[in-house]
N, C-alpha and C positions, 0 to 999 in steps of 0.2 A: 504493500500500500504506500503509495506517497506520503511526502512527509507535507503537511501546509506550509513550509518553511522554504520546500521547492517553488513554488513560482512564488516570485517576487520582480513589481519593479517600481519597489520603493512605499512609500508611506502616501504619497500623495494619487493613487489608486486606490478604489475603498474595495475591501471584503462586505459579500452581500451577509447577512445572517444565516444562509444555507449553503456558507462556502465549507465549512470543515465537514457538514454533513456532505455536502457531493463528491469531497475528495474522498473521506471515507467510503462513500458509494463509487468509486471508482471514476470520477472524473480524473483524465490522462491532462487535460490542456484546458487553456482559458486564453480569450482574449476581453479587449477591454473595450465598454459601449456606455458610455453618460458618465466617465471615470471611473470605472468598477471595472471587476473581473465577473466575466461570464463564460463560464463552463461550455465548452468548443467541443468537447470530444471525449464520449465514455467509451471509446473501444471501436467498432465499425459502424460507420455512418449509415450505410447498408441497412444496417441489424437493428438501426435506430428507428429508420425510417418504416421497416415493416416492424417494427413493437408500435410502432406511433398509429398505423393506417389499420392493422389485425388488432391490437387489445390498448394500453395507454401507456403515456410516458410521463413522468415528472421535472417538469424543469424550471430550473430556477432563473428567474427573471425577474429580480431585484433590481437589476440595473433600469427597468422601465422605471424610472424616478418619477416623481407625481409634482404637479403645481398642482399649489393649492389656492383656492380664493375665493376669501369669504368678504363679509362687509353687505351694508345697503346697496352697494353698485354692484353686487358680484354678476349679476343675469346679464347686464348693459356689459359689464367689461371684457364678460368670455366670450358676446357676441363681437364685440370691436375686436377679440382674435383671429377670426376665423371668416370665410367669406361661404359659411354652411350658413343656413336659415335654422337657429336656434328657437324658434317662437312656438313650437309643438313639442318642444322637449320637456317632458314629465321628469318629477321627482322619480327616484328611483330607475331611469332609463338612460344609456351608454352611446354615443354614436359614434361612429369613424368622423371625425375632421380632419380638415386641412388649415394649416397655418401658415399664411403667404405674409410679404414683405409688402411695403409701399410701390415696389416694382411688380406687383403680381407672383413673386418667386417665391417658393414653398421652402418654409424653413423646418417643418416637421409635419406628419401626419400621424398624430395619436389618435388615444380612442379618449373621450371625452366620456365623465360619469357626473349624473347632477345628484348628490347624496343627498341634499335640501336646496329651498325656495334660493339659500343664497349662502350655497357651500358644492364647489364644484371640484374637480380632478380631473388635471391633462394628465395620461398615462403616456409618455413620452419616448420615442423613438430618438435615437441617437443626435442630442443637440441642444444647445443651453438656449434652452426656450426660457428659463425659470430667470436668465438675465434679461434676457428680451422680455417676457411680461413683466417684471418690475420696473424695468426699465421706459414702457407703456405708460407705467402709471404714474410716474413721476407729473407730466405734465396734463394727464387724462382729464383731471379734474373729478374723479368719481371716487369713492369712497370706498377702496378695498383693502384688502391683505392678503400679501401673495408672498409665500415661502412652500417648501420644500419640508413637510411632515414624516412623521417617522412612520412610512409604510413601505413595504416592499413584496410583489407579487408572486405568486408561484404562479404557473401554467400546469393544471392539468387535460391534458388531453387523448383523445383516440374514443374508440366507438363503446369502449368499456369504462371508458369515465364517466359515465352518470352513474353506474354500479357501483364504481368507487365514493361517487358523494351519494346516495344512498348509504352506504354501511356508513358514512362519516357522520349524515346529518339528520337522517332519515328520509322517509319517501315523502314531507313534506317541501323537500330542495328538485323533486321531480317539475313542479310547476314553475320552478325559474325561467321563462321564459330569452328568445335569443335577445341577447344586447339589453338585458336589465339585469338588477341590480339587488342584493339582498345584505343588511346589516344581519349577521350570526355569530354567537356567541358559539366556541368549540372547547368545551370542560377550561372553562376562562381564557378561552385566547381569544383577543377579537379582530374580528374578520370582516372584512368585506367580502360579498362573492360573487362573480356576474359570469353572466355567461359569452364569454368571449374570448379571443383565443388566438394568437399567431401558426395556425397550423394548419386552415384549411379544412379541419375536419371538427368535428364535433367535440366540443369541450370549455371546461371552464379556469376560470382567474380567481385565484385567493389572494386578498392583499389581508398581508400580514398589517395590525397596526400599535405591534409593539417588538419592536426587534429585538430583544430579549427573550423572547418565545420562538426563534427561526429554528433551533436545530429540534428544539420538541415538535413543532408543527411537523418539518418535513417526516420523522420517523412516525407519529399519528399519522399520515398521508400512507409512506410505505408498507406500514403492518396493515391498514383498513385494505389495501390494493393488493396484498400479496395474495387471495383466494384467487383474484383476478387478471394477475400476471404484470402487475402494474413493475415498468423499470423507470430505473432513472432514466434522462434524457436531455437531448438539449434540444433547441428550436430546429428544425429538418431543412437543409436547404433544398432537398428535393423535394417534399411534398410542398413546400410555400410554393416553390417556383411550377412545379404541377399546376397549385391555383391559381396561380399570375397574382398572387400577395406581391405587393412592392417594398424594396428596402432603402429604408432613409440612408442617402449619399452613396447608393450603386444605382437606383433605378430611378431618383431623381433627387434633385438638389436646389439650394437657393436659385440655380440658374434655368430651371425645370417651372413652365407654369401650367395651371391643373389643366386646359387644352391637350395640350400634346399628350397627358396621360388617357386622352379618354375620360377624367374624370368633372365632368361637367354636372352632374347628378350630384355633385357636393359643394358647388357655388351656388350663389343667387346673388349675381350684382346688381339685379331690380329691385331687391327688397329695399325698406324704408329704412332700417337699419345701418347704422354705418360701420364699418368695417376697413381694416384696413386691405389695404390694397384694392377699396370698391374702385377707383376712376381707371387704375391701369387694370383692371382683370374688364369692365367694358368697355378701352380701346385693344384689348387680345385679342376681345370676339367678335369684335367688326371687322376683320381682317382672316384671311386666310393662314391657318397655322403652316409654318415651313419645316416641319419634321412632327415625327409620331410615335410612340409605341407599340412597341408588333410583338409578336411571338415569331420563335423561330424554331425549326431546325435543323441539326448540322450534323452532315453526312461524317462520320469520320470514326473510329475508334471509341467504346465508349470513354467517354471522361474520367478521370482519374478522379478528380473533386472539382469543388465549384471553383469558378473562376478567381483567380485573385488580383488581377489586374485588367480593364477594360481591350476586348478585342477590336479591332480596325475592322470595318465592312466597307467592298467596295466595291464599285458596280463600272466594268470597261474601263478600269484603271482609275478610276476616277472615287476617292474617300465619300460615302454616303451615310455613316454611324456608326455607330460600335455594340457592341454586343455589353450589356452591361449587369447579366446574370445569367449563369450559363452550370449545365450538373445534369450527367447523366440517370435517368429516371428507368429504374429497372422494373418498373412496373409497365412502361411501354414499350420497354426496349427501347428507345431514342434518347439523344440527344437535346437537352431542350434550353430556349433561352428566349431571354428578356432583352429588345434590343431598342435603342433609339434609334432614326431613320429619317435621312428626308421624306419631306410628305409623299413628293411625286414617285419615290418607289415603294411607299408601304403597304399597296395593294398587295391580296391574298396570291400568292404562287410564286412571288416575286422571288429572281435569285441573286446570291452574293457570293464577291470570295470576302472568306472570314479565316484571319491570321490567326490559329489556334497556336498552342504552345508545342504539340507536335507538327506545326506545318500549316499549308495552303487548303482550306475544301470549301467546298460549296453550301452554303445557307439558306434554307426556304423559307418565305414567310407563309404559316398559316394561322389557324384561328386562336385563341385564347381565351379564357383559358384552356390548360391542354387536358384537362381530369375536370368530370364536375362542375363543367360549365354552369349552370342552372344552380351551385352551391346547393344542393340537395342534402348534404352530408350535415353541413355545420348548422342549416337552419331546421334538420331534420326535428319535431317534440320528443 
């Protein structure tokens, strides 16, 4: 077993509360996401990816850091974050947003939870949004408070995680509905619990909200799962990229605006509401978008693992995008990837050459998602 004392880089990276439990569970490697260590690799990725999609996996995702904001202004000030239509958002209900710049560019896409009338949590993907919204508030004029609370998330997921929260909470946690929200008391640890998920497939989020409870929580989590087959795990880069899940600073960036993702379905630059980024996200969309996201695939050897550096695409010699998540999927046998693209060639059958790390081969654009289109899985009761 690893010692905690093997990775190290430095004091100024933080340990999540379920780090000694994961090394003890056999996590091999960590890398680091919101300044923290997260758990990269229990063994074969592979073996990951079918425990996650056949029975469940447990992972620790402490590092999705939480803003918090409460006060009399907190409804007005999470709406000036985001350019989503917050005005049908229920106590107790979770959405995907986006967080764009005064330029229209996306600085994070978390999942947003309203706990009350005027107490919210950005669940945060890779990025110091928690300076940026205080930083907001300085000159906002509205009346909040915005810090960074002591909560930290587990991910449980796969098609055996509801079994798993069953024996945890009873078959009262069956009626959680997708993308809401439940305050639980677990033999005194307290909990948040929603049902949502970085996976693609069916399952839920515990935020821890006392971190002094992380290594009892996760062994309560692995004893109630073990009838179930429940392993450790970490986030899967191949089932994400199966469901065209996006990742903050591979698949889009502050220079990425929600256009080109396809993701229009989570703006409203009509609405009354102001927001930032409302004047440049409606001159984005009076205009013709000049590149797109596609799916892909690529003829060649399967992949060793996911990309780790963006690949060149390029159409008669001429640079047309890059592949910007890319991890062989042994459930279809292909090659599959996430790629940005000038507009004019991201129609369906389109070909590419794409510089992989063994070499030159050819890139199809077809449809996306590649598994699951329809999310049948994750929204399944």
């Amino acid at each position: 077993m690893a010692n905690t004392d093997d990775f190290g880089f430095g004091t100024q990276i933080r340990k999540s509360p379920y780090f000694d439990a994961t090394v003890r569970w056999g996590a091999k490697a960590f890398s680091v996401y919101n300044h923290m260590y997260i758990p990269r690799d229990f063994g074969d990725p592979e073996q990951n990816f079918w425990n996650l999609v056949n029975c469940a996996i447990l992972c620790d995702v402490a590092v999705e850091r939480q803003v918090e904001i409460t006060g009399p202004d907190a409804a007005e000030f999470t709406q000036l974050l985001t350019p989503r239509d917050l005005s049908n958002l229920a106590v107790g209900q979770c959405k995907y947003i986006l967080i764009t710049n005064a330029e229209g560019g996306i600085l994070n896409d978390p999942i947003l939870l309203r706990l009350g009338e005027n107490h919210f949590w950005i669940s945060l993907a890779d990025s110091d949004v928690l300076l940026w919204a205080q930083g907001l508030a300085v000159h906002s004029g509205l009346n909040v408070t915005i810090r960074e609370p002591d909560v930290s998330p587990l991910q449980l997921q796969g098609p055996k995680s509801g079994e798993v929260m069953k024996a945890l909470f009873g078959d009262s946690i069956m009626d959680l509905r997708y993308y809401w929200l439940r305050e639980i008391d677990l033999d005194g640890i307290p909990l948040i619990v929603s049902r949502t998920g970085w996976s693609s497939e069916l399952g839920y989020e515990l935020y821890l909200r006392d971190s002094s409870r992380g290594d009892e929580l996760w062994e309560k989590i692995m004893a109630a799962g073990a009838p179930f087959d429940l392993k450790p795990g970490h986030t899967s880069s191949i089932r994400r990229i199966e469901g065209g899940m996006l990742s903050y600073h591979a698949d889009m960036d502050i220079n990425t605006n929600p256009y080109e993702l396809g993701l229009d379905r989570l703006i409203n630059p009509d609405m009354e509401a102001n927001f930032v980024g409302k004047a440049a996200l409606q001159q984005i969309r009076s205009r013709p978008i000049t590149r797109k996201q596609v799916g892909l695939q690529i003829a060649c050897a399967p992949l060793e693992g996911p990309n780790t550096t963006f690949w060149s695409l390029s159409k008669d010699g001429v640079s047309v995008g890059k592949v910007t998540s890319a991890v062989y999927s042994p459930r279809l046998k292909q090659n599959i990837a996430l790629a940005m693209v000038s507009a004019h060639y991201a129609e369906i059958g389109a070909k590419f050459e794409v510089q992989t790390p063994s070499g030159l081969t050819v890139a199809t654009v077809v449809e996306k998602p590649f598994f699951d289109p329809k999310k049948k899985i994750t929204a399944a009761a």
